[in-house]
C-alpha positions as a LaTeX table, in Angstrom:
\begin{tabular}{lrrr}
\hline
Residue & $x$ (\AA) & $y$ (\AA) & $z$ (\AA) \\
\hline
Unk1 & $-12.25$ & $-35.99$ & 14.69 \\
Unk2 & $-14.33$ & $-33.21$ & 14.25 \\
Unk3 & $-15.32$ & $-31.67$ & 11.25 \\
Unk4 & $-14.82$ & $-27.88$ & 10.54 \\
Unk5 & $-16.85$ & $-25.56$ & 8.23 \\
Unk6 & $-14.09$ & $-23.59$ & 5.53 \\
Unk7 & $-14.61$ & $-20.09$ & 6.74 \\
Unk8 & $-15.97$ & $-18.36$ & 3.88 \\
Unk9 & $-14.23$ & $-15.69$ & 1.97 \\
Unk10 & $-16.01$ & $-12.12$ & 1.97 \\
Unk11 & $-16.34$ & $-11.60$ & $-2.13$ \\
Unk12 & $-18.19$ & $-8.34$ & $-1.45$ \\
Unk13 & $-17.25$ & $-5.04$ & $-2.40$ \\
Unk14 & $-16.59$ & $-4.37$ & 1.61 \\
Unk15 & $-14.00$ & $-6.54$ & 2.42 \\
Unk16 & $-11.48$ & $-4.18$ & 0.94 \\
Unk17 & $-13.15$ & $-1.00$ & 2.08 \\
Unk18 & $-9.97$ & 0.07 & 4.75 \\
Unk19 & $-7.57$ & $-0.37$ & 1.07 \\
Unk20 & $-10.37$ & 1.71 & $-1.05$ \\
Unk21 & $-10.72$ & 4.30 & 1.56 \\
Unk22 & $-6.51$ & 4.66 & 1.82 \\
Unk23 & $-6.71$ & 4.89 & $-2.11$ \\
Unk24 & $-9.39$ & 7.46 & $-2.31$ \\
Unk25 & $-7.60$ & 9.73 & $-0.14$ \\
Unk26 & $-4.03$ & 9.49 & $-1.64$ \\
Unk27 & $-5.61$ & 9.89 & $-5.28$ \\
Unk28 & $-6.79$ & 13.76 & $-4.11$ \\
Unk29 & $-3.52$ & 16.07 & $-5.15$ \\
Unk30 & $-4.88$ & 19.25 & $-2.99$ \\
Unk31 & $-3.69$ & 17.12 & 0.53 \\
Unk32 & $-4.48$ & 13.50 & 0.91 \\
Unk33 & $-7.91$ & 13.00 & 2.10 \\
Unk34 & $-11.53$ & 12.01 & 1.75 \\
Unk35 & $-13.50$ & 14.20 & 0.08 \\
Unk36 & $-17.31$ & 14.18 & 0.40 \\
Unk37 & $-17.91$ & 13.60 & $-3.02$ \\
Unk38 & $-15.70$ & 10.55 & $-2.99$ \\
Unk39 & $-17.57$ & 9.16 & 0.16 \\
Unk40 & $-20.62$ & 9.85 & $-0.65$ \\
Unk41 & $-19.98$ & 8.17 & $-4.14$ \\
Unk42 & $-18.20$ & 4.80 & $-2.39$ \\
Unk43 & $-21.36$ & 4.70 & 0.28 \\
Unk44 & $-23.72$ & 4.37 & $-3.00$ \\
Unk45 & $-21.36$ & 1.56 & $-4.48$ \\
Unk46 & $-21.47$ & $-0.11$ & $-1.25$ \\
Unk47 & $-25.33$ & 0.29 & $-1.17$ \\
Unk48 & $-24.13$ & 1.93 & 2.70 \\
Unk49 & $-25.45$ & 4.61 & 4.71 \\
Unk50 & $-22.90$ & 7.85 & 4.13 \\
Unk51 & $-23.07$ & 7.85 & 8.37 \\
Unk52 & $-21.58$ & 4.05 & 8.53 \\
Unk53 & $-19.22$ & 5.23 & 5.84 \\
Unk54 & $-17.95$ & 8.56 & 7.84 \\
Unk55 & $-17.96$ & 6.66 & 11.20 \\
Unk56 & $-15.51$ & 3.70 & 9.74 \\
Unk57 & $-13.36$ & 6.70 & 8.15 \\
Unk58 & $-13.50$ & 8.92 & 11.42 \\
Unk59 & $-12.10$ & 5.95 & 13.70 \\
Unk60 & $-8.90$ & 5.26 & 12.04 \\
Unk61 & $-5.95$ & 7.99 & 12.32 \\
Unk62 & $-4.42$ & 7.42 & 8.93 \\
Unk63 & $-7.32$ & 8.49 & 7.43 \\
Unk64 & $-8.83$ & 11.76 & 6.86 \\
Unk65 & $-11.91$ & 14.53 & 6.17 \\
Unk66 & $-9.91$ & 17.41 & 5.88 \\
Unk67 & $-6.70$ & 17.98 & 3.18 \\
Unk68 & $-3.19$ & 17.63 & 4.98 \\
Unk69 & $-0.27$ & 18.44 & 3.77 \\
Unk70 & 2.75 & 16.76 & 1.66 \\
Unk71 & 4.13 & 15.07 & 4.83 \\
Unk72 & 2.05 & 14.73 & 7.66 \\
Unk73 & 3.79 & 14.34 & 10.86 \\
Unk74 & 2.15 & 11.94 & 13.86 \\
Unk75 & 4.26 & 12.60 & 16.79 \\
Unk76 & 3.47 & 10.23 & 19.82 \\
Unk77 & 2.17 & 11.55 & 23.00 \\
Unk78 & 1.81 & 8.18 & 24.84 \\
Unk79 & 2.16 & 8.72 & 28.78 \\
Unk80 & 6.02 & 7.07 & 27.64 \\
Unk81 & 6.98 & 9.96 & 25.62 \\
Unk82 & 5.46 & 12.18 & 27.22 \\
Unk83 & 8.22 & 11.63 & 30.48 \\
Unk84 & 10.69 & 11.05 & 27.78 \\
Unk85 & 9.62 & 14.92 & 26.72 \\
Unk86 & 8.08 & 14.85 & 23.63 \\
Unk87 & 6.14 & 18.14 & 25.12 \\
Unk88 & 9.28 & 19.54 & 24.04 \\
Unk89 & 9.30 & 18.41 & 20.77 \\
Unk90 & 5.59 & 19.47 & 20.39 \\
Unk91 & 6.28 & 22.60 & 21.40 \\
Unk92 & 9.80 & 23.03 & 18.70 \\
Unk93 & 7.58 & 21.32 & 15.99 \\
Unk94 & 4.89 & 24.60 & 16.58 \\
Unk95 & 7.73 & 26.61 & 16.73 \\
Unk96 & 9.47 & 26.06 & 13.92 \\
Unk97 & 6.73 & 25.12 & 11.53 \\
Unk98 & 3.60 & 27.89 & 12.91 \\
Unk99 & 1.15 & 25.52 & 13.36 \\
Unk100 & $-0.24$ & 23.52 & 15.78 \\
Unk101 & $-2.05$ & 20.49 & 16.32 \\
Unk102 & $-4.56$ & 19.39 & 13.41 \\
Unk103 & $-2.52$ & 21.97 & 11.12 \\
Unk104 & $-1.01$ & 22.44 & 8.39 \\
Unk105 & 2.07 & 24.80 & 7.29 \\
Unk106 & 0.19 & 27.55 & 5.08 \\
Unk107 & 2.47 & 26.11 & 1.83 \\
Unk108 & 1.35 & 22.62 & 2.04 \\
Unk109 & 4.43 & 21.30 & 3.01 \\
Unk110 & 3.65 & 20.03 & 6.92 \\
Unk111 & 0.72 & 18.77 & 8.97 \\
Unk112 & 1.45 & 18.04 & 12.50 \\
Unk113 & $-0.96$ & 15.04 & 14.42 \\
Unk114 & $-0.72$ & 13.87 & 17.66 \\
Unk115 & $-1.05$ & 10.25 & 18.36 \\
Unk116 & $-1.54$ & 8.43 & 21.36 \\
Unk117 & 0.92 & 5.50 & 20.72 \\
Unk118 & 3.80 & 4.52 & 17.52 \\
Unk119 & 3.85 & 1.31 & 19.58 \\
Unk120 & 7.84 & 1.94 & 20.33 \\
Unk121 & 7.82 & 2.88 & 23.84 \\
Unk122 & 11.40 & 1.67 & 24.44 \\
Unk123 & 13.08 & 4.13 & 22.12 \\
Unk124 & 10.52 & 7.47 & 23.43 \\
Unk125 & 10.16 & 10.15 & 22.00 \\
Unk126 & 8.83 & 8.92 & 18.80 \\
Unk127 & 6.94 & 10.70 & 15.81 \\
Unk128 & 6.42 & 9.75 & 12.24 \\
Unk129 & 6.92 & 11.67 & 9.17 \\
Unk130 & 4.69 & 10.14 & 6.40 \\
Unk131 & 5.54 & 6.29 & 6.61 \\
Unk132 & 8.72 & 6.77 & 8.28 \\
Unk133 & 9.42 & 6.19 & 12.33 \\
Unk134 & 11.99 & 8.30 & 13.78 \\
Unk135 & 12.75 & 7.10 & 17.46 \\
Unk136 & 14.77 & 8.57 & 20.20 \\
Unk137 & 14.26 & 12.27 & 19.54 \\
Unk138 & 15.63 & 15.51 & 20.57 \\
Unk139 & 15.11 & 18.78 & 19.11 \\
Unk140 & 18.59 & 18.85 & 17.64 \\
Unk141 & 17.70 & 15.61 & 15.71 \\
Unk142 & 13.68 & 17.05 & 14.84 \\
Unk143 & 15.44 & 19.80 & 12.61 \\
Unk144 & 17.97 & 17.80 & 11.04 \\
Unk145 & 15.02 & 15.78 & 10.08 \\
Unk146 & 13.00 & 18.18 & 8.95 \\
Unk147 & 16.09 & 19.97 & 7.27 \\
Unk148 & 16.52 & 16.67 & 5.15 \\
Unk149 & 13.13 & 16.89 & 4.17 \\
Unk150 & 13.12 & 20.29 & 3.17 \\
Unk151 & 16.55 & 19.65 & 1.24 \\
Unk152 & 14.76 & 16.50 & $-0.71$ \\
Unk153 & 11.62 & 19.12 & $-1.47$ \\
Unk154 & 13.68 & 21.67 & $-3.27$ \\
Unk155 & 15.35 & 19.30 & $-5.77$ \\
\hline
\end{tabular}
């Protein structure tokens, strides 16, 4: 039988950096995001180049350089959804909030993001609303969403 080496554990400071980056931005209370200051402090912890830093923190969606709002809204516009009509939804989500893609609502409340895929193709139109997947949509059921969010806001 053949021996195997233990694969060894990363102890440095970068084998956490996706968790650190997802705590940096939820610790700012002007929108969730990275700030410069914060990344350019964590790139001199990590003894990184700020570029390396910005490039990891550009690639992934749930992470971001500019401040969004309380709830940030990812609605899917896989090739799925998009025959299932989430156009439509786009287009009531500008509608009814002002804003369009990359925005957010002028009080703070609302960002809307479009995604290429929730990964729940069978149940299209998806979006998210913070943590929270909300399948099978039509406009009636967008504002009675967004209604209940509202409603929880003002409590």
């Amino acid at each position: 039988m053949k021996a195997t080496k233990a694969i060894p554990k990363n102890n440095t400071k970068k084998g956490d950096l996706l968790t650190r980056l997802h705590e940096l931005q939820e610790a700012n209370t002007d929108g969730a995001h990275l700030a410069g200051s914060q990344m350019r402090k964590l790139a001199r912890e990590l003894d990184m180049p700020i570029a390396e830093l910005d490039g990891i923190a550009s690639f992934y969606r749930l992470l971001s350089r500019r401040p969004r709002g309380q709830h940030v809204i990812r609605l899917c516009d896989s090739l799925t959804c998009r025959i299932k009509d989430s156009l439509d939804i786009y287009y009531h989500l500008h509608k009814r909030l002002g804003i369009s893609k990359n925005e957010t609502t002028p009080d703070g409340t609302f960002s809307l993001e479009i995604v290429n895929c929730l990964g729940c193709c069978d149940t299209a139109p998806n979006m998210m609303i913070d943590d929270r997947l909300y399948r099978s949509l039509t406009v009636e059921r967008v504002d009675e969403i967004l209604d209940e969010i509202e409603k929880e806001a003002s409590k």
